[in-house]
KETORKOL-947662 format. One record per atom (N, C-alpha, C): x, y, z; residue in three letters. Coordinates in steps of 0.2 Angstrom, whole numbers, plus 5000, padded with zeros to 4 digits. Layout:
<nodes>
XYZALA
...
</nodes>
This chain:
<nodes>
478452184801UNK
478152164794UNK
478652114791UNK
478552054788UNK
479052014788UNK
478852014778UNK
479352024775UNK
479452034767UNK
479651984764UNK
479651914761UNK
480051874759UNK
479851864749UNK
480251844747UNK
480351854741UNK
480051784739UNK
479651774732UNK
479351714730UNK
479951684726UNK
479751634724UNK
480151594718UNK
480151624712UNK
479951654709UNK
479751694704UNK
480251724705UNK
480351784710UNK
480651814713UNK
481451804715UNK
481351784717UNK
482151724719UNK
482551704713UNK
482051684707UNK
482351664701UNK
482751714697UNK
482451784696UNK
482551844694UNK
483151864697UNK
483251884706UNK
483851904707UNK
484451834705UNK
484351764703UNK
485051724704UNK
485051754696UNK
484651744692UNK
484751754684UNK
485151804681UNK
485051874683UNK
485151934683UNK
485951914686UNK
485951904692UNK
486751904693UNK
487151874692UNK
486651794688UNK
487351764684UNK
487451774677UNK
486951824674UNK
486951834666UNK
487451884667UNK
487351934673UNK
487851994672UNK
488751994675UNK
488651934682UNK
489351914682UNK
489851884674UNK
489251834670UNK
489551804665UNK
489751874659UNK
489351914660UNK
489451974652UNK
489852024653UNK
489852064661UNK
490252094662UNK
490752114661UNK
491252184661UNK
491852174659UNK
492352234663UNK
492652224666UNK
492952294670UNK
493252324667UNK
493752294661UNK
494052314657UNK
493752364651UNK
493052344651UNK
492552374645UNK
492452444651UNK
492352444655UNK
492052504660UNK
492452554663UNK
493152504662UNK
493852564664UNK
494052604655UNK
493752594649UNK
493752614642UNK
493452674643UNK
492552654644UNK
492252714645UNK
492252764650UNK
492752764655UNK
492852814658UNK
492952864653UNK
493552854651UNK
493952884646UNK
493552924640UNK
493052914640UNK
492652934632UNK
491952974634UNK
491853014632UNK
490953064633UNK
490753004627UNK
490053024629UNK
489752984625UNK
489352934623UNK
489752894627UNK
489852824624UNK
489452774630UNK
489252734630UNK
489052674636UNK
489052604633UNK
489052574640UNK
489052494638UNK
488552464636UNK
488752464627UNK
488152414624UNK
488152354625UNK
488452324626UNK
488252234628UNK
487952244635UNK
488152274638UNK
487552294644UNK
486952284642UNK
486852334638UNK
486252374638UNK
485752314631UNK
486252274629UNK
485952204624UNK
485652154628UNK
486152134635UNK
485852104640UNK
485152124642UNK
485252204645UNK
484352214647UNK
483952194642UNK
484052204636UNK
483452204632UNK
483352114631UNK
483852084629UNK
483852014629UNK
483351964635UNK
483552024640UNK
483251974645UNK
482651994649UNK
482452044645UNK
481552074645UNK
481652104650UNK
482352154653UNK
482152224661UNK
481852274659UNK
482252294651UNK
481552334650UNK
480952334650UNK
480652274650UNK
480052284650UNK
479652264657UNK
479952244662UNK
480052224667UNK
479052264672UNK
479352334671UNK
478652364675UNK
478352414671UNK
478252374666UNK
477752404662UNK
477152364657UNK
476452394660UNK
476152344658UNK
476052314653UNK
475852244653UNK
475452204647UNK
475252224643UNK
474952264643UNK
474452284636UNK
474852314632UNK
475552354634UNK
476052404632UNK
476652344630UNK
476552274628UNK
477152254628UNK
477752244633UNK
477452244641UNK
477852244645UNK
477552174649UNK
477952164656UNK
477952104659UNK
477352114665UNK
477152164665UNK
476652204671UNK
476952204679UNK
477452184680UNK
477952174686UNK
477852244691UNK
478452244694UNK
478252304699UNK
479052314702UNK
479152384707UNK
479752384709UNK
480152324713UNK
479752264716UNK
480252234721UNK
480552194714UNK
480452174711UNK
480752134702UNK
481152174699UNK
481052244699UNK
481452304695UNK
482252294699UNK
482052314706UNK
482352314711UNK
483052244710UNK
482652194711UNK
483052134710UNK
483552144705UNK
483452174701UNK
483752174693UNK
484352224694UNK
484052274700UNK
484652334701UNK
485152314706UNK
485052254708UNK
485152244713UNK
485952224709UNK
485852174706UNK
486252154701UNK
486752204695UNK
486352234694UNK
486752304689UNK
487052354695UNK
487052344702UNK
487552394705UNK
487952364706UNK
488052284707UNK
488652254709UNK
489052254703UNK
488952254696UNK
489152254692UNK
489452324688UNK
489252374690UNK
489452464689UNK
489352444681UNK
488452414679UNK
488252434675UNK
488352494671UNK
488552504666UNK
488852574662UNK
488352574655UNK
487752604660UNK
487152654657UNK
486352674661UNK
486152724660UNK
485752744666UNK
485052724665UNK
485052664658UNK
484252684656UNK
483952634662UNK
484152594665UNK
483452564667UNK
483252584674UNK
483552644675UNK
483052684681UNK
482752744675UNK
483152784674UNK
482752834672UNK
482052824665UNK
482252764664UNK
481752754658UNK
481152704661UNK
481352694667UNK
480652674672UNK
480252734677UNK
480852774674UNK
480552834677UNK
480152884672UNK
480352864667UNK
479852904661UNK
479352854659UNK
479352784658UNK
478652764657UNK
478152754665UNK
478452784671UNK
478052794676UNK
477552854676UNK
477952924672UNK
477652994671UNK
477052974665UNK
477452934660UNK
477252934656UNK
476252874656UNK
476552824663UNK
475452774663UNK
475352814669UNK
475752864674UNK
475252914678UNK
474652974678UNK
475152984668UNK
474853054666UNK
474153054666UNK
474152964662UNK
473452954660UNK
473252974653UNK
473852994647UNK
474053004643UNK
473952934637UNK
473452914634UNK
473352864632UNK
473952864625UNK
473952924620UNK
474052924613UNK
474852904615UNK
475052954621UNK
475852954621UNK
476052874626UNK
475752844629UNK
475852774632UNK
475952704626UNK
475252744621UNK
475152694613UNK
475952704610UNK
476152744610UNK
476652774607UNK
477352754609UNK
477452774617UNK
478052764618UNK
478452714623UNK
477652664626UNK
477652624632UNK
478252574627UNK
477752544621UNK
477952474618UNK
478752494615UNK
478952544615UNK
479552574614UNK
480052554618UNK
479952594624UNK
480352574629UNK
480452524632UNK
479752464632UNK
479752404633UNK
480252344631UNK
480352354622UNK
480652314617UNK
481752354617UNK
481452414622UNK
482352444620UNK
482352474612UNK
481852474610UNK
481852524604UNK
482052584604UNK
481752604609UNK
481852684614UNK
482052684619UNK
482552754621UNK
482752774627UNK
482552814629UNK
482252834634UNK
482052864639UNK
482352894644UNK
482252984646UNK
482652994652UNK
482153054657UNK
482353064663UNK
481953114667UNK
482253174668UNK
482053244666UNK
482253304667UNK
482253354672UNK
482253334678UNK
481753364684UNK
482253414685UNK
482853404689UNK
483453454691UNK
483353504687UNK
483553554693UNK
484053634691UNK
484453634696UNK
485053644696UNK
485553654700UNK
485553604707UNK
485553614712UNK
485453564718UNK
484853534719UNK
484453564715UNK
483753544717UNK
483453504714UNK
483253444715UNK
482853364710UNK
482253404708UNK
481853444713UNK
481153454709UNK
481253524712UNK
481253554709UNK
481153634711UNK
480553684710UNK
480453704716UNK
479453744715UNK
479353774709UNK
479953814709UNK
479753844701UNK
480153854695UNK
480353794693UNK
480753754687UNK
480653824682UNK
481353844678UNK
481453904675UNK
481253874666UNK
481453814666UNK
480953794660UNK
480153804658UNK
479953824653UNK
479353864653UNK
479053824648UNK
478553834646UNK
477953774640UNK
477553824637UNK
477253834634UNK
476853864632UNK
476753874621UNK
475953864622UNK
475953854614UNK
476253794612UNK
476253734614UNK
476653684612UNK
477153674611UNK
477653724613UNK
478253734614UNK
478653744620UNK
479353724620UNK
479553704628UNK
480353744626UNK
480353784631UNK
481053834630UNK
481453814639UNK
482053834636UNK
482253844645UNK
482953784643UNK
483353744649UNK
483753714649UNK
483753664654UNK
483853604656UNK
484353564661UNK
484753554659UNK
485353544665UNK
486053534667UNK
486053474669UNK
486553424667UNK
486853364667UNK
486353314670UNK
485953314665UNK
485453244664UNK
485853184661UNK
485553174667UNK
485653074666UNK
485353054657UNK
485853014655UNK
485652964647UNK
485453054644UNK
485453094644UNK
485453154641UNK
485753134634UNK
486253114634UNK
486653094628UNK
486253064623UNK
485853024625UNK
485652954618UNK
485052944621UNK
484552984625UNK
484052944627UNK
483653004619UNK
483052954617UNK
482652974612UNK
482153034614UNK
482053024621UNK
481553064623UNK
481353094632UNK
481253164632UNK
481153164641UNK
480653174643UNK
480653154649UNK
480053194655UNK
480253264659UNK
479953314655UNK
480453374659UNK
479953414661UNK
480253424669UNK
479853484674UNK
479953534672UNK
479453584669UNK
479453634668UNK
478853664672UNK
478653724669UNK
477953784671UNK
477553784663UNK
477153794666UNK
476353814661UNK
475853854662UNK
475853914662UNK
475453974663UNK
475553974672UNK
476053984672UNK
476253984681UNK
476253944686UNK
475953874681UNK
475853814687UNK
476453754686UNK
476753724690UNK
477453684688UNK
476853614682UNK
477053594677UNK
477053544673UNK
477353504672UNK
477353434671UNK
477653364666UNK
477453384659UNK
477853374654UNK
478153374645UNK
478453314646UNK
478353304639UNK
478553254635UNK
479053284628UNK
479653294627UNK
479953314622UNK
480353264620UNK
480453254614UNK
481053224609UNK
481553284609UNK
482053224611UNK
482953264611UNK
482953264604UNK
482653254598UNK
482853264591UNK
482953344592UNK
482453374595UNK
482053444596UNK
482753494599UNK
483153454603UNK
483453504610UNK
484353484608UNK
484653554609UNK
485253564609UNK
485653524615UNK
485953454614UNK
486553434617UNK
487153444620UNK
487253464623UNK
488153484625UNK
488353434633UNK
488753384628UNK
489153334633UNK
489353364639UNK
489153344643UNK
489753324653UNK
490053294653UNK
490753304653UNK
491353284652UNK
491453254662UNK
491153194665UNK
491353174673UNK
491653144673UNK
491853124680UNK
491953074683UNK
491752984681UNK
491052984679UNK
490852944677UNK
490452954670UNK
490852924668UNK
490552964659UNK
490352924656UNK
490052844657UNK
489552804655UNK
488852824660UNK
488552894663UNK
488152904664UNK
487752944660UNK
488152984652UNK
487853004648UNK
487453074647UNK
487953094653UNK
487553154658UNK
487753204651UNK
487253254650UNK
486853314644UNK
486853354646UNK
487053404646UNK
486353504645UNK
486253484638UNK
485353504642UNK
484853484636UNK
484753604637UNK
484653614631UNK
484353664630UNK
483853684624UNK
483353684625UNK
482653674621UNK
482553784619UNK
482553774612UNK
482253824611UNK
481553824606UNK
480953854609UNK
480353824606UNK
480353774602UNK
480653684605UNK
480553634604UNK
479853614606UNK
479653574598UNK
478853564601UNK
478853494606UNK
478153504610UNK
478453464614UNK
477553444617UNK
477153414622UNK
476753384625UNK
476753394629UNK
476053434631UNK
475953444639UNK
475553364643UNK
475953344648UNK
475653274651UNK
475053274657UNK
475253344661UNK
474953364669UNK
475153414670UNK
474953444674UNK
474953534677UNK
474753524683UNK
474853564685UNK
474553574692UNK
474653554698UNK
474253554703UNK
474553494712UNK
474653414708UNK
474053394702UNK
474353344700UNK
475053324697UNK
475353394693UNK
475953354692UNK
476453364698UNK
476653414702UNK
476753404708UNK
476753334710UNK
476353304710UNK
476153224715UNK
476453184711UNK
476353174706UNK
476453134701UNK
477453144700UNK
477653204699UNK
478353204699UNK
478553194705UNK
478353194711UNK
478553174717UNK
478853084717UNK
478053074715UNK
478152994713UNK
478552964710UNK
478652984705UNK
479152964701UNK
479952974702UNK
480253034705UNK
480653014709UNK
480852974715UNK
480252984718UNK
480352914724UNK
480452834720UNK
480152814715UNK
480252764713UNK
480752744707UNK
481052784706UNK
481752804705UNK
482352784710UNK
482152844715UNK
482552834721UNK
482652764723UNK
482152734722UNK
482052654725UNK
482352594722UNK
482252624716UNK
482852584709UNK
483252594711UNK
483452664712UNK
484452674712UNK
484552654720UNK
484452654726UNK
484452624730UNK
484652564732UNK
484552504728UNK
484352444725UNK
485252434720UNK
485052474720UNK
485652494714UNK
486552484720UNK
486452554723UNK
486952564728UNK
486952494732UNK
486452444735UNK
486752414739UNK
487152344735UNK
486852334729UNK
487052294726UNK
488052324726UNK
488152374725UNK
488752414723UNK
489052394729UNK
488852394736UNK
488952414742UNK
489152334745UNK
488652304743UNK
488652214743UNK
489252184742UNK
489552214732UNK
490052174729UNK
490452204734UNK
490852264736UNK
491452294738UNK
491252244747UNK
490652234748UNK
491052194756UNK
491252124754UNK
490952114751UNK
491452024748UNK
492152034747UNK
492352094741UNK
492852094740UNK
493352104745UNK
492952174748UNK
493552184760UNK
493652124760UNK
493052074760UNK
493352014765UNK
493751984763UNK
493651974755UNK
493851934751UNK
494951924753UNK
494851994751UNK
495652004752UNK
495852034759UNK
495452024763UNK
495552024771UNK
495851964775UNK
495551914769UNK
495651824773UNK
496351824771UNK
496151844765UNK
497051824763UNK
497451844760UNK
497751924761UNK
498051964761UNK
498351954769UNK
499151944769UNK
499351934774UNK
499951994777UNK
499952004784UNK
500152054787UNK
500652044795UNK
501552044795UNK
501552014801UNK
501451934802UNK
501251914798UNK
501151834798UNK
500451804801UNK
500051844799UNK
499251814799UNK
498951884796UNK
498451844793UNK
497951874786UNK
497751944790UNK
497351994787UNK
497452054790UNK
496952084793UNK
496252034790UNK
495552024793UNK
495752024803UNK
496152004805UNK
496651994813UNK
496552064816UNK
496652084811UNK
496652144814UNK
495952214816UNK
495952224824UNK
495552254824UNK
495252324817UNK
495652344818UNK
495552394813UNK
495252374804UNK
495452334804UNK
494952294798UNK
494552264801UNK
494352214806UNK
493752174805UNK
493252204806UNK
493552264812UNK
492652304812UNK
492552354808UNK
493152374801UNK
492652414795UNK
492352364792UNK
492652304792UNK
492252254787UNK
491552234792UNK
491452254796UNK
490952224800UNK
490352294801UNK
490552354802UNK
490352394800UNK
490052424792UNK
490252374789UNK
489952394780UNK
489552334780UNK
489652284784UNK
489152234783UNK
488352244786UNK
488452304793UNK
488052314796UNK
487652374791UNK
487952414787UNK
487752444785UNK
487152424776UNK
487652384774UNK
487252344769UNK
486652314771UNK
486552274775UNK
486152244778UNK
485452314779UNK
485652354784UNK
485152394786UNK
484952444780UNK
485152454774UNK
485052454769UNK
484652414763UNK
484852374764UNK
484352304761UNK
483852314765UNK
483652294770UNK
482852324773UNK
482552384772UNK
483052434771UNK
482552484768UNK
482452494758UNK
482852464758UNK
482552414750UNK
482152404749UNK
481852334752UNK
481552304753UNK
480852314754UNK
480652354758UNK
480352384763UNK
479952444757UNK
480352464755UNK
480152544750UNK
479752514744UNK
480052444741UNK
479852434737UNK
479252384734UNK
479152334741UNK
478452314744UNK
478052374746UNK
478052434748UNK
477752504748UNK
477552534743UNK
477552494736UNK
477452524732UNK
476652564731UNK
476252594728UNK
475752634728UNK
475352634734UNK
475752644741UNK
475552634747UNK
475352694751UNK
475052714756UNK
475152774758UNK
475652814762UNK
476152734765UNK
476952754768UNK
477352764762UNK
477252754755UNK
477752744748UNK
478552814751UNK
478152874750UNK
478752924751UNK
479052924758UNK
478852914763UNK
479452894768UNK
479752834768UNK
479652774765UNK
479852704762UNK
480552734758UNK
480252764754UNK
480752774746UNK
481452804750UNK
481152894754UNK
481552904760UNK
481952894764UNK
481752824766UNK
482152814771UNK
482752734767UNK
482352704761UNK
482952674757UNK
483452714755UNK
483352754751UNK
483752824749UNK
484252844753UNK
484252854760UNK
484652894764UNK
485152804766UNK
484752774768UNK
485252714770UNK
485852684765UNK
485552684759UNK
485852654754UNK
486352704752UNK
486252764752UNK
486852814749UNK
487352824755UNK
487152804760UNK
487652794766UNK
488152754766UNK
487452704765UNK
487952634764UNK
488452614758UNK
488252644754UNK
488752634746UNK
489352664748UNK
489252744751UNK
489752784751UNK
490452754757UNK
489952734762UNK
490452714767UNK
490752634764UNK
490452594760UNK
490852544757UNK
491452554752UNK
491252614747UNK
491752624742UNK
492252654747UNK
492452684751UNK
493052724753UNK
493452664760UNK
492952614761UNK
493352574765UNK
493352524762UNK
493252514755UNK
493552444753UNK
494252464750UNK
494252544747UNK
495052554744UNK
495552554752UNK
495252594758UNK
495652584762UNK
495852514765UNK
495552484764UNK
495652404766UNK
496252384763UNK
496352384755UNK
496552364751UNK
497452414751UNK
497352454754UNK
497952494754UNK
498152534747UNK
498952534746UNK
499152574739UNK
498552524733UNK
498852464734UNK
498652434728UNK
497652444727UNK
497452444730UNK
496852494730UNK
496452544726UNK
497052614725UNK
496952644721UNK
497152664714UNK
497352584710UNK
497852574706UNK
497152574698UNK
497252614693UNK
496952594688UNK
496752534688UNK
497052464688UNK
496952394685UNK
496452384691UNK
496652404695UNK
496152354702UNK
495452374699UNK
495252424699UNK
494352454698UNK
494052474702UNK
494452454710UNK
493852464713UNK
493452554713UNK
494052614711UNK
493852674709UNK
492952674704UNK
492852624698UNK
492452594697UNK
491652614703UNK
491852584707UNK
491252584713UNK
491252674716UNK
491952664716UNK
491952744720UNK
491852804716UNK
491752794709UNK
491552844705UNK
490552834705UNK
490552784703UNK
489752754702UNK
489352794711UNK
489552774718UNK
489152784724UNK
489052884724UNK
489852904721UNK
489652984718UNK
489153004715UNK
489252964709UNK
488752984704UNK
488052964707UNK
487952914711UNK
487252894713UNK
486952934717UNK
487252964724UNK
487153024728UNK
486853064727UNK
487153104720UNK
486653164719UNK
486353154711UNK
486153114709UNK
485753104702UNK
485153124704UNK
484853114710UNK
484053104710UNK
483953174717UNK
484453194719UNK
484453234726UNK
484953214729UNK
485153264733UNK
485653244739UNK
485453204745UNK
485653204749UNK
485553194754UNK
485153234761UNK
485153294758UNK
484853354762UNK
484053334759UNK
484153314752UNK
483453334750UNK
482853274753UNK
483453214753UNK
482853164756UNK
482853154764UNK
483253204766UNK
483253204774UNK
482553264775UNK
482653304771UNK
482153364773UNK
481353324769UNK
481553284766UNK
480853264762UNK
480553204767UNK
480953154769UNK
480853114776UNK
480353154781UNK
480953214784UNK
480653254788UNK
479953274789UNK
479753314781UNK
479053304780UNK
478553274781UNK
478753224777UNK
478053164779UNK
478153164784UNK
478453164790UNK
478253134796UNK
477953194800UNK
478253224799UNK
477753284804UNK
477553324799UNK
477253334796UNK
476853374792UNK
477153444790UNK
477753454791UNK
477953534792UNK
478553524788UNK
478853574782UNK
479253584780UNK
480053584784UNK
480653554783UNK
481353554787UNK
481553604787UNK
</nodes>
């Protein structure tokens, strides 16, 4: 199947990574390491400036009616960049829960919201290792939503969740406002991530779906999550094989550049092979979109991409040597972000065992 991107499309990824090459700042991103709390607002002024929030969500809600290979584009550009804030996956992941439900009042409500960057948005699915877990300890009932998650993404500042909980025994999507839920900062690695324990004690809240429907539906929206953040890692994985080369040509060793040398040309040739075989599973996942290959697509982006980031971030510092690991340089920057990207949405186990399934019908 041969996938090539329109002009439309083409304009999108130059646009996106020259607004973000020009606004960016490493200097702004090596600050909020340093700070809970806090994320990169001129970032997050760009997205809204340049309508990603509104990107795939439909027209009638205010949005641009687009679709994940355009989202994609967009991430593609915020990973080379170590974009420092999580909304524009997970808040595409709550207006996904949010036009799945079929929920008309809460779409009126809080699509044009998130469209405009009025609203933040964020997903609650996790308990401990597990992105969606059979029987989520969070609990709904009477309009009330009790129980906790552990280090949610934009936890911090998003206005509102999509949280996997139970409902008379059956796993459920809610809708709760974090005005409603007790806060308590994660102090990481990467603290422009915004990561929260949210803990809901009969905060009122909105039932969206129950049942094998939300099962299906939360599935969904993980994988196209995954496919965002995916999009996300090679874009990350991209900038750091430029920068190998970059200072491979001419960084010099012995008396020629150090690219000469076998043991550098083939990590740098190997991260190249790696991006690449990544980008097609990008690509691939997010032409897949409501399709009946979507979750092996989304799977098999996911596994490539989190491969490829991870093997890019630790062999562009070893490329570079001491000076490599130095605060000013940044590239730790990438190597904190390919972490945090890893296990936000699921490990690696989860989308190997989830691959698994779809293909042969039987649990790994």
């Amino acid at each position: 199947m041969s996938i090539l991107y329109d002009e439309g499309q083409q304009a999108i990824a130059t646009e996106s990574r020259r607004v973000l090459d020009a606004r960016a700042s490493k200097d702004r991103l090596l600050k909020l390491l340093e700070q809970t709390g806090q994320y990169d607002e001129p970032f997050w002024q760009t997205a809204v400036e340049q309508g990603w929030t509104a990107l795939a969500i439909p027209e009638q809600h205010g949005g641009l009616g687009l679709g994940l290979v355009e989202l994609g584009l967009v991430a593609l550009a915020t990973g080379a960049a170590t974009a420092g804030a999580p909304f524009l996956t997970f808040g595409y992941g709550a207006s996904q829960a949010l036009i799945g439900s079929g929920h008309a009042d809460l779409q009126a409500a809080w699509l044009p919201k998130l469209a405009s960057g009025e609203a933040l948005g964020t997903v609650a699915f996790a308990e401990g290792t597990d992105p969606l877990p059979a029987a989520p300890t969070a609990t709904f009932a009477g309009g009330k939503l009790s129980g906790a998650k552990e280090a949610v993404p934009g936890g911090l500042k998003a206005d509102f969740a999509i949280v996997w909980a139970r409902h008379d025994g059956q796993p459920a999507l809610v809708l709760v406002e974090l005005a409603n839920a007790v806060r308590t900062p994660v102090d990481s690695y990467d603290n422009s991530r915004l990561y929260a324990d949210l803990a809901f004690a009969g905060a009122p809240a909105t039932l969206l779906v129950e049942g094998d429907a939300a099962q299906t539906l939360a599935l969904d929206v993980l994988a196209r999550m995954a496919v965002v953040t995916a999009h996300e890692q090679v874009g990350g994985a991209e900038a750091l094989l430029h920068i190998a080369r970059e200072y491979a040509v001419t960084r010099k060793a012995f008396g020629q550049p150090i690219g000469a040398f076998q043991s550098i040309k083939h990590r740098i040739a190997e991260m190249y092979g790696l991006v690449e075989i990544a980008r097609a599973n990008c690509i691939a996942a997010a032409a897949s979109e409501g399709k009946d290959n979507f979750l092996i697509a989304a799977a098999d982006a996911r596994i490539a991409a989190t491969d490829g980031y991870d093997t890019a971030s630790r062999d562009c510092v070893q490329i570079h040597g001491g000076i490599g690991v130095t605060w000013e340089m940044g590239l730790h920057l990438h190597m904190r972000r390919a972490r945090s990207l890893a296990v936000e949405l699921g490990n690696l186990y989860f989308w190997e065992d989830l691959l698994v399934q779809q293909l042969t019908g039987e649990a790994a």
